[in-house]
N, CA, C and O atoms as a GROMACS GRO file, in nm:
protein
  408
    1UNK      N    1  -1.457  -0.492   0.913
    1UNK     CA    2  -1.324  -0.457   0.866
    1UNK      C    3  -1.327  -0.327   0.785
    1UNK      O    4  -1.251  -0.235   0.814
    2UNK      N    5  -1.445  -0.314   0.650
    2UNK     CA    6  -1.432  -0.225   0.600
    2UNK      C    7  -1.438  -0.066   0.661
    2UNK      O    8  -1.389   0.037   0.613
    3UNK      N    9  -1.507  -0.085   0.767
    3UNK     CA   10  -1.554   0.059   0.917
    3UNK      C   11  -1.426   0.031   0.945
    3UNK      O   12  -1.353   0.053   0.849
    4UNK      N   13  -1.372  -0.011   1.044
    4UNK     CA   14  -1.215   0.000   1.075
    4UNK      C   15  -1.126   0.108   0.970
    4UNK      O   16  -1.079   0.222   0.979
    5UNK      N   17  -1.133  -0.009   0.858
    5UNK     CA   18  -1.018   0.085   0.782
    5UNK      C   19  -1.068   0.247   0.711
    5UNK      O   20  -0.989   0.327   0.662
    6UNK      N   21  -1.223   0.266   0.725
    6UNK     CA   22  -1.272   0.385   0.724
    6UNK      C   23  -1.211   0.440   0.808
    6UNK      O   24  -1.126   0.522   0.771
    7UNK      N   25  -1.232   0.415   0.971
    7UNK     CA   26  -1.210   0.509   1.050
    7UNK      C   27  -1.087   0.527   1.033
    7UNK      O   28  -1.055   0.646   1.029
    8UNK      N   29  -0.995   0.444   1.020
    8UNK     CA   30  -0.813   0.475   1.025
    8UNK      C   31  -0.793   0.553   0.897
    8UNK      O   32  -0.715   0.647   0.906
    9UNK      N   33  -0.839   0.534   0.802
    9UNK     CA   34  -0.829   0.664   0.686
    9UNK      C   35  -0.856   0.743   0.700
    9UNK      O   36  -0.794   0.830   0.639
   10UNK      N   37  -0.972   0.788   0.793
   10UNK     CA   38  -1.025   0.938   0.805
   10UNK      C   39  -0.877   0.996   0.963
   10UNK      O   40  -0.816   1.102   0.951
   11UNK      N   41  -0.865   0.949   1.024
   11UNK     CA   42  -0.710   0.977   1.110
   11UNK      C   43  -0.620   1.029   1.057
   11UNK      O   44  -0.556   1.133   1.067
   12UNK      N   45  -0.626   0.922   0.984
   12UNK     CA   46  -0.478   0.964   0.874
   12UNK      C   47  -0.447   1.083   0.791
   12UNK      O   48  -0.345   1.150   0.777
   13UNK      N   49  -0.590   1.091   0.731
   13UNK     CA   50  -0.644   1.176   0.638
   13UNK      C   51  -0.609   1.299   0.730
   13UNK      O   52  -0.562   1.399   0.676
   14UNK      N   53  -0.625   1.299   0.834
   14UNK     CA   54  -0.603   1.443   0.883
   14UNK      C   55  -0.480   1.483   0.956
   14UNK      O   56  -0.469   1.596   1.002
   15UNK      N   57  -0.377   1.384   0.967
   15UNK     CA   58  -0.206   1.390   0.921
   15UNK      C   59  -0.138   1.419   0.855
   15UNK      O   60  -0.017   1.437   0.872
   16UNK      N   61  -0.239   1.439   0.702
   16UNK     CA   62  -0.156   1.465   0.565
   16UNK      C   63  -0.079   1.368   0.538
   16UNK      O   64   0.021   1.402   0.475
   17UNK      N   65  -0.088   1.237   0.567
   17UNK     CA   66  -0.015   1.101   0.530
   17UNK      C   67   0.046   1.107   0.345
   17UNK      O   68  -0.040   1.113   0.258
   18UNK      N   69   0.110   1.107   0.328
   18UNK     CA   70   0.145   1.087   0.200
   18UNK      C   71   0.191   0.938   0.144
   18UNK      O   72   0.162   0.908   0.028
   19UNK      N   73   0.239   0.878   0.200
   19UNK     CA   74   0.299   0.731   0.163
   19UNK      C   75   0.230   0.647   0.301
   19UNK      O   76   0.247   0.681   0.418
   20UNK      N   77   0.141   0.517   0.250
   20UNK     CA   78   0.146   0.425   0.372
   20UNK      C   79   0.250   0.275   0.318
   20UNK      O   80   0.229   0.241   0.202
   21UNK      N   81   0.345   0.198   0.392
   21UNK     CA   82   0.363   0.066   0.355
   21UNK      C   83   0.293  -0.026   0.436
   21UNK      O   84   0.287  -0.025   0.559
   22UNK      N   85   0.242  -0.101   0.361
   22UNK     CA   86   0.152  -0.211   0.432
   22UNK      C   87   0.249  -0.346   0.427
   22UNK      O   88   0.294  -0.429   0.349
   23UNK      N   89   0.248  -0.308   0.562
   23UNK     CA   90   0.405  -0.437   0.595
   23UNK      C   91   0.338  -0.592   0.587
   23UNK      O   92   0.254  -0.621   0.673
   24UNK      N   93   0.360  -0.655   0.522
   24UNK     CA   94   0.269  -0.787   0.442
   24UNK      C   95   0.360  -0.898   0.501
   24UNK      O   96   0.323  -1.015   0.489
   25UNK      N   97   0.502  -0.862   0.579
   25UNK     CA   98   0.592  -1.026   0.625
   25UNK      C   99   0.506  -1.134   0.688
   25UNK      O  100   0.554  -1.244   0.715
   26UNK      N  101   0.408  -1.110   0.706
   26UNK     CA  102   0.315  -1.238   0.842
   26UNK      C  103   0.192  -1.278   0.764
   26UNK      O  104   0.096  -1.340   0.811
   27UNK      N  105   0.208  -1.228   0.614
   27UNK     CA  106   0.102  -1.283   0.546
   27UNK      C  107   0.170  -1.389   0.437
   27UNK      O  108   0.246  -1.362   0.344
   28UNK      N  109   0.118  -1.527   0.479
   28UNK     CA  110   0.159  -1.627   0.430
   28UNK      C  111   0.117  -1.684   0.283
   28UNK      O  112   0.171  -1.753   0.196
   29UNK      N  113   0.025  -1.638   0.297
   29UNK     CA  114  -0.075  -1.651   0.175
   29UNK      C  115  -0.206  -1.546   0.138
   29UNK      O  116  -0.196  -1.468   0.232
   30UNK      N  117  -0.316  -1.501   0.060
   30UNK     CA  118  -0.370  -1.421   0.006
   30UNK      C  119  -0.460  -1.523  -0.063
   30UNK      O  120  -0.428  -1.597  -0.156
   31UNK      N  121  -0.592  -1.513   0.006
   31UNK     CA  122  -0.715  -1.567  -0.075
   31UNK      C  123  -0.779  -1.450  -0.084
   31UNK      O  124  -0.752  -1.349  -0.020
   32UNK      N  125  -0.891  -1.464  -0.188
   32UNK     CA  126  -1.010  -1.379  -0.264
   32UNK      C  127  -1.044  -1.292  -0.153
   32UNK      O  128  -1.012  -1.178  -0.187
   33UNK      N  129  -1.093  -1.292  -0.037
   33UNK     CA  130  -1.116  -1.229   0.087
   33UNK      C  131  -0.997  -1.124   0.108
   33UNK      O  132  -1.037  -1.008   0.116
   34UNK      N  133  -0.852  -1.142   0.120
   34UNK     CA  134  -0.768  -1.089   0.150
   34UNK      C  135  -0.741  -0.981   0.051
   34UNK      O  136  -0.729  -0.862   0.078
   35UNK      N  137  -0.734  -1.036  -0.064
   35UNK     CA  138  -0.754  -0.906  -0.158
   35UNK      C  139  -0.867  -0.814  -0.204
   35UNK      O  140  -0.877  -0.700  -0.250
   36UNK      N  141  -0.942  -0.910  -0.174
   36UNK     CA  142  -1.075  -0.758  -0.140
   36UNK      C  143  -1.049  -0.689  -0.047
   36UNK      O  144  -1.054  -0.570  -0.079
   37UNK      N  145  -1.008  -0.715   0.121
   37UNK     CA  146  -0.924  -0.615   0.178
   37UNK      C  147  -0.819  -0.510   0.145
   37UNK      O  148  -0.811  -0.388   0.161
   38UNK      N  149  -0.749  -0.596   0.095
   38UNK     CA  150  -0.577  -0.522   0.026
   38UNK      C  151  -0.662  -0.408  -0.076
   38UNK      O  152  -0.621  -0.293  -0.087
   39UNK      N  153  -0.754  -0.443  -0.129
   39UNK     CA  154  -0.786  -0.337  -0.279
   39UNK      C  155  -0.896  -0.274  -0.184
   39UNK      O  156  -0.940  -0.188  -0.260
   40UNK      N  157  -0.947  -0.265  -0.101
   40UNK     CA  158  -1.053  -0.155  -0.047
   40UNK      C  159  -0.930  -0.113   0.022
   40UNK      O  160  -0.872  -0.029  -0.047
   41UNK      N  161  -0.882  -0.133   0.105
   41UNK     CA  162  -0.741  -0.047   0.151
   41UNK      C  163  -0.659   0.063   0.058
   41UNK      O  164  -0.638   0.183   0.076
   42UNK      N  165  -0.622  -0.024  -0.044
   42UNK     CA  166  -0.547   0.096  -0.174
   42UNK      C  167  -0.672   0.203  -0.197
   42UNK      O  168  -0.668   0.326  -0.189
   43UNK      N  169  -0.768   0.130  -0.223
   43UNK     CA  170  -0.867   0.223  -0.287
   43UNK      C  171  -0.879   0.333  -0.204
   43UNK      O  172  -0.870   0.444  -0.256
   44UNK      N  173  -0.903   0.320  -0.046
   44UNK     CA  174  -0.929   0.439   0.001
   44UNK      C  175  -0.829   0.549   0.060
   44UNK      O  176  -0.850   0.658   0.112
   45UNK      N  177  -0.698   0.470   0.029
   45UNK     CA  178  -0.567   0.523   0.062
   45UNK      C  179  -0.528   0.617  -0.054
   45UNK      O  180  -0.473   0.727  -0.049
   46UNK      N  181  -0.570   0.548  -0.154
   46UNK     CA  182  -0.589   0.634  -0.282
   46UNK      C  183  -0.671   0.772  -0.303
   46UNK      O  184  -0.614   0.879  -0.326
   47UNK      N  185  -0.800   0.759  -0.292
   47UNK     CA  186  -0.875   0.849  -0.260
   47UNK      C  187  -0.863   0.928  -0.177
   47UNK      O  188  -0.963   0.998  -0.160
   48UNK      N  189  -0.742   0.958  -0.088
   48UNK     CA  190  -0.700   1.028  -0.010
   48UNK      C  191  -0.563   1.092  -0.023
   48UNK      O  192  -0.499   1.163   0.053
   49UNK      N  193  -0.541   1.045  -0.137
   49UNK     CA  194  -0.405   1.085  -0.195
   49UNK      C  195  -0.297   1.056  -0.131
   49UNK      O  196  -0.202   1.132  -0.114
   50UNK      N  197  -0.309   0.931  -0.090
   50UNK     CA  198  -0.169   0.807  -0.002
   50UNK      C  199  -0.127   0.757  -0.143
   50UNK      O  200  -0.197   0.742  -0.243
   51UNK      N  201   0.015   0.734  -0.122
   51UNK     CA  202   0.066   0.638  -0.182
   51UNK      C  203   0.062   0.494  -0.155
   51UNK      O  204   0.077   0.478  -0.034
   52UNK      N  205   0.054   0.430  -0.190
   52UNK     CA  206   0.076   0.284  -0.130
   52UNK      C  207   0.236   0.179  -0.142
   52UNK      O  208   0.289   0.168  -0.252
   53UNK      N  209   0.269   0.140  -0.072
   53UNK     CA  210   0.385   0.033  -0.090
   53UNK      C  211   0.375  -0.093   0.020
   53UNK      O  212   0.399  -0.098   0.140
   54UNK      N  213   0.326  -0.197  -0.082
   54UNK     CA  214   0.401  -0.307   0.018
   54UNK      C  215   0.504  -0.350   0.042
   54UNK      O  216   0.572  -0.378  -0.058
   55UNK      N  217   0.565  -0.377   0.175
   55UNK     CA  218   0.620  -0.449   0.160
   55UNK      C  219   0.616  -0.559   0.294
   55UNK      O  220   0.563  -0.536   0.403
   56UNK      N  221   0.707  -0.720   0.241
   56UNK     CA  222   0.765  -0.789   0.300
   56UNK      C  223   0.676  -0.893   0.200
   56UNK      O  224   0.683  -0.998   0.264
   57UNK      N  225   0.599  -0.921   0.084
   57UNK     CA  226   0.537  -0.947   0.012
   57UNK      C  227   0.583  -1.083  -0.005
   57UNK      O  228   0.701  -1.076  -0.040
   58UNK      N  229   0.548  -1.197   0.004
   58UNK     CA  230   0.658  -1.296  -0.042
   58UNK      C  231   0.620  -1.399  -0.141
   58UNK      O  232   0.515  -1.360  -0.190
   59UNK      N  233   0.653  -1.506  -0.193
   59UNK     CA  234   0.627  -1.543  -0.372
   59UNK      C  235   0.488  -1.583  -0.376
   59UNK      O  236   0.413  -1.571  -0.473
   60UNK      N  237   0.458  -1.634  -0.256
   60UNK     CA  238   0.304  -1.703  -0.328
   60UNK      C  239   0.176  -1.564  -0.274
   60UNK      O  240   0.060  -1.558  -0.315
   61UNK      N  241   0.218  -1.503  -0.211
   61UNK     CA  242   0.112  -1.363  -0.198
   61UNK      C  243   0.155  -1.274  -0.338
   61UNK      O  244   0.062  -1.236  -0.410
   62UNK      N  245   0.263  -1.248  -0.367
   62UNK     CA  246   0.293  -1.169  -0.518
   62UNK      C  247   0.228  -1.270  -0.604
   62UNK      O  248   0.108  -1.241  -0.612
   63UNK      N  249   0.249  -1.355  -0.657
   63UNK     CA  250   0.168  -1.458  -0.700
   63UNK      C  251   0.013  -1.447  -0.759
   63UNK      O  252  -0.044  -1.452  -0.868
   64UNK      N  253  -0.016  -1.432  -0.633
   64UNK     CA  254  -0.202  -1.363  -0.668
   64UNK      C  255  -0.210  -1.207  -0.697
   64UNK      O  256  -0.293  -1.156  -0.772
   65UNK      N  257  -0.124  -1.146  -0.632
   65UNK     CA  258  -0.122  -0.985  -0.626
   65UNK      C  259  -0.122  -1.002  -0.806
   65UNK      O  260  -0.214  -0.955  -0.874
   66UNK      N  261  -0.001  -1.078  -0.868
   66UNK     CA  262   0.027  -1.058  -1.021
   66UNK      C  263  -0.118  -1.110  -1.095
   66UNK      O  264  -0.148  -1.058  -1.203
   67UNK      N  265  -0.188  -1.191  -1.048
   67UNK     CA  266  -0.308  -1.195  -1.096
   67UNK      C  267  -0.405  -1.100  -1.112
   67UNK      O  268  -0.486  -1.099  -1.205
   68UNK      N  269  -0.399  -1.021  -1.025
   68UNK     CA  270  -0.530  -0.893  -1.025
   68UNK      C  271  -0.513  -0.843  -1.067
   68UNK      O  272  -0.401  -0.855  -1.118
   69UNK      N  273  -0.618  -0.688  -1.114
   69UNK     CA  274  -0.616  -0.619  -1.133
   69UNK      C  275  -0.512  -0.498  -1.027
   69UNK      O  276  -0.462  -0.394  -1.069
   70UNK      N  277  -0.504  -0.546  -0.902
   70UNK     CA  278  -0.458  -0.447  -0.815
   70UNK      C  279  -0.303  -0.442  -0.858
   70UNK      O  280  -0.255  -0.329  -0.851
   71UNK      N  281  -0.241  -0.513  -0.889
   71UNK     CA  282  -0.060  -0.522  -0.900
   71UNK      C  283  -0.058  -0.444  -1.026
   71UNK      O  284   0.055  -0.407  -1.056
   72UNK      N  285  -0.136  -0.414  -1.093
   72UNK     CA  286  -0.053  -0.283  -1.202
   72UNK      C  287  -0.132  -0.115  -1.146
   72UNK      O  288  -0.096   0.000  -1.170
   73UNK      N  289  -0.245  -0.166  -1.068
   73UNK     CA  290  -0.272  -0.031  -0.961
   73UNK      C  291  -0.176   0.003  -0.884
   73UNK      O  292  -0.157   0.124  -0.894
   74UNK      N  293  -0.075  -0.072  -0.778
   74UNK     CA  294   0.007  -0.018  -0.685
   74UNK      C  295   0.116  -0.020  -0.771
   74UNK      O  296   0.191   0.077  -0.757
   75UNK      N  297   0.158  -0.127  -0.883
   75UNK     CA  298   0.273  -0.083  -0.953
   75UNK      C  299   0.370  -0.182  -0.872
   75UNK      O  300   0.367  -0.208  -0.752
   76UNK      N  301   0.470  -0.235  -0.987
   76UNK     CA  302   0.518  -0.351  -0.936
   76UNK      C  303   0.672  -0.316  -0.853
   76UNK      O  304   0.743  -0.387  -0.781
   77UNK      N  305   0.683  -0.184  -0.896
   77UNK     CA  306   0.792  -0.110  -0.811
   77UNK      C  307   0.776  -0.141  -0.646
   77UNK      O  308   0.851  -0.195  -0.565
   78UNK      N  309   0.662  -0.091  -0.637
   78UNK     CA  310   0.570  -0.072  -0.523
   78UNK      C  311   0.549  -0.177  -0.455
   78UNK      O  312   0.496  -0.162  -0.346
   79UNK      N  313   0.573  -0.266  -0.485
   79UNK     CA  314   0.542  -0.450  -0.451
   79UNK      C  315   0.685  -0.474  -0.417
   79UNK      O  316   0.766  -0.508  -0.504
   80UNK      N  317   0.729  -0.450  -0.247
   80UNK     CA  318   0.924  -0.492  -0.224
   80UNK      C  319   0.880  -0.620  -0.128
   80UNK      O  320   0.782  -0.638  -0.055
   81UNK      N  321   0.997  -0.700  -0.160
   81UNK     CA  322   1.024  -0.815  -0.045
   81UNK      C  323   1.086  -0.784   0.039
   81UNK      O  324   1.157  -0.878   0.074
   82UNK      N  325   1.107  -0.666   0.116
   82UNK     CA  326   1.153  -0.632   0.247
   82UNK      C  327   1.117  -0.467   0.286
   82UNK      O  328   1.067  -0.382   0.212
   83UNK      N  329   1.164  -0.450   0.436
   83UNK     CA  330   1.105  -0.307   0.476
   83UNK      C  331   1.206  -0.238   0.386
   83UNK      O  332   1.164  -0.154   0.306
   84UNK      N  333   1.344  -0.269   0.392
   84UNK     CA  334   1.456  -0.230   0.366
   84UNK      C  335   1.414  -0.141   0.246
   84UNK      O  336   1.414  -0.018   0.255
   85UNK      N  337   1.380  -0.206   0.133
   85UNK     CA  338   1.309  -0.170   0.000
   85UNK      C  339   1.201  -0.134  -0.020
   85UNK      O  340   1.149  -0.142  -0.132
   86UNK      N  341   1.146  -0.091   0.078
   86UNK     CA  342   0.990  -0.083   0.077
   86UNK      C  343   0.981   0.115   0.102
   86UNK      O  344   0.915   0.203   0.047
   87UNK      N  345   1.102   0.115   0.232
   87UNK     CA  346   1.135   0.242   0.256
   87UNK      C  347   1.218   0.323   0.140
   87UNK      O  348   1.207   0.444   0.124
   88UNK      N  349   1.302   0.237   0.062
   88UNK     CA  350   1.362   0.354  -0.031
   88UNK      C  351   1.282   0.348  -0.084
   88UNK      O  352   1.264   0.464  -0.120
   89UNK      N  353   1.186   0.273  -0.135
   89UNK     CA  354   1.080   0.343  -0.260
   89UNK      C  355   0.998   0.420  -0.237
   89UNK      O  356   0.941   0.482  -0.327
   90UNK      N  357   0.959   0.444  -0.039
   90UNK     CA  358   0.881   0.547  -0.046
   90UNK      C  359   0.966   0.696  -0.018
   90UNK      O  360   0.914   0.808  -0.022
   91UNK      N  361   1.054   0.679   0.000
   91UNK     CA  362   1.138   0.773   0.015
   91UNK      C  363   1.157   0.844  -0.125
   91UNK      O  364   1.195   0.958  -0.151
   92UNK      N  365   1.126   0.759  -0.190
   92UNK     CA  366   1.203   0.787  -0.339
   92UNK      C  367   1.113   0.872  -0.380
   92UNK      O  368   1.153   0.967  -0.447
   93UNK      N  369   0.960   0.857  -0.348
   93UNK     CA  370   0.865   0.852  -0.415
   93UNK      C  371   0.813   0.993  -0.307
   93UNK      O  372   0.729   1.068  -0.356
   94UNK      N  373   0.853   1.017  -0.194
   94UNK     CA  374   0.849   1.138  -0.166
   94UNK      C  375   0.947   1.233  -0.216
   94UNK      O  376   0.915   1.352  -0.219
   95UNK      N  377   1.072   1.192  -0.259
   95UNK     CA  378   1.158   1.290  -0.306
   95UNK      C  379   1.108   1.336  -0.438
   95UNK      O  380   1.181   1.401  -0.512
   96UNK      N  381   1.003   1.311  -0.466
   96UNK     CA  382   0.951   1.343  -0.668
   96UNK      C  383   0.862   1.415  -0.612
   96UNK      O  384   0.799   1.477  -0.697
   97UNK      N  385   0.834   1.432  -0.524
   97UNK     CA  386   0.686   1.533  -0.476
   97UNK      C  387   0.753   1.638  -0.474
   97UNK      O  388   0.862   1.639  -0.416
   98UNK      N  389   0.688   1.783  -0.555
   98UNK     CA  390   0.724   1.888  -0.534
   98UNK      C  391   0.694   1.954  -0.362
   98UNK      O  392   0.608   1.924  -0.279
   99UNK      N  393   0.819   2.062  -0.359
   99UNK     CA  394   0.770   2.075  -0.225
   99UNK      C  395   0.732   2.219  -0.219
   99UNK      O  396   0.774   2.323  -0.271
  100UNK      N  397   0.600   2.173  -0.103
  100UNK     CA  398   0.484   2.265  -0.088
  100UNK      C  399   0.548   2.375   0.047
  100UNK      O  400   0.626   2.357   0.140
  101UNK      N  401   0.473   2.483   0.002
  101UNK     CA  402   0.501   2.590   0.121
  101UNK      C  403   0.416   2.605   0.231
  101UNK      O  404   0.300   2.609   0.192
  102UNK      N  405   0.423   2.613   0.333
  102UNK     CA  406   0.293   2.600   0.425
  102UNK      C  407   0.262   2.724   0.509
  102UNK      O  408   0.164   2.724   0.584
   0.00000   0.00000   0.00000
């Protein structure tokens, strides 16, 4: 898993990706395993200067997210229960980015 999401970061990485949402609706639940995924994901999305936003997040996956350390890393803004909200915040969150000349 962790090679996978290497290789899809280094892709990305060369898109200039600025915001990813990690659409979470089909995740029912979140054990110890899953969030070591979810946080090597931020981490290297991070390190690449992605934003992160979940969404479709629902009470008992926020639940554990509020336990970790990772839910004040992505920021609880950043944590939406739908795409709907998931997109204005990254929208939002591209509109604060100064804009670059190319």
């Amino acid at each position: 898993m962790a090679n996978k999401i290497d290789e899809l970061m280094n892709i990305v990485a060369e898109h200039k990706a600025k915001v990813r949402i990690i659409r979470m609706r089909k995740v029912p639940f979140m054990d110890t395993t899953g969030l070591h995924n979810l946080e090597s994901l931020y981490r290297l999305s991070h390190d690449h200067g992605i934003h992160v936003v979940l969404s479709g997040v629902n009470r008992d996956v926020r639940k554990v997210l509020r336990n970790s350390p990772l839910y004040n890393q992505i920021g609880k803004k950043n944590v939406c229960a739908n795409i709907s909200v998931a997109l204005k915040v990254a929208n939002e969150y591209l509109d604060s980015l100064p804009e670059q000349i190319d």
